[in-house]
Phi, psi and omega in degrees: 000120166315115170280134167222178204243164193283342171282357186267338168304332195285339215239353146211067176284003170273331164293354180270307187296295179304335180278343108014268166315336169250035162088017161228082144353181092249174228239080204260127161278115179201111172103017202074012176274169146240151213233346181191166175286202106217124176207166193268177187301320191271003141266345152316259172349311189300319204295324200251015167318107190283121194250149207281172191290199160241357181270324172292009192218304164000284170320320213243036184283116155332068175269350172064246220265349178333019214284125172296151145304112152313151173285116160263176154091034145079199186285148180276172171282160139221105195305148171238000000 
């Protein structure tokens, strides 16, 4: 990924933004630290997609007519 440093991104962010959309990121810099991304809107979306639990994909298992078997007979002992 490329580094650019931010007064040369600010004198061509439209060319920073097009090297983006077509998949080459940059690095953006100031003061030789780095300080920020430019990645395109639908790698952004890809990055901050909120991915479901494992408790949710639990909830939601396809069983159609399927029904589990319950647990009777309460809590087991447990010595401690």
């Amino acid at each position: 990924m490329r580094e650019i440093q931010l007064k040369d991104a600010k004198a061509r962010l439209s060319a920073v933004v097009d090297d983006a959309v077509a998949g080459k990121p940059a690095v953006i810099t100031r003061h030789g630290k780095r300080q920020a991304v430019v990645v395109s809107f639908a790698e952004w979306e890809k990055l901050t997609k909120r991915k479901k639990s494992f408790g949710w994909y639990l909830t939601h298992i396809p069983l159609g007519d399927i029904e589990l078997p319950r647990l009777t007979g309460g809590v087991r002992p447990v010595d401690f």
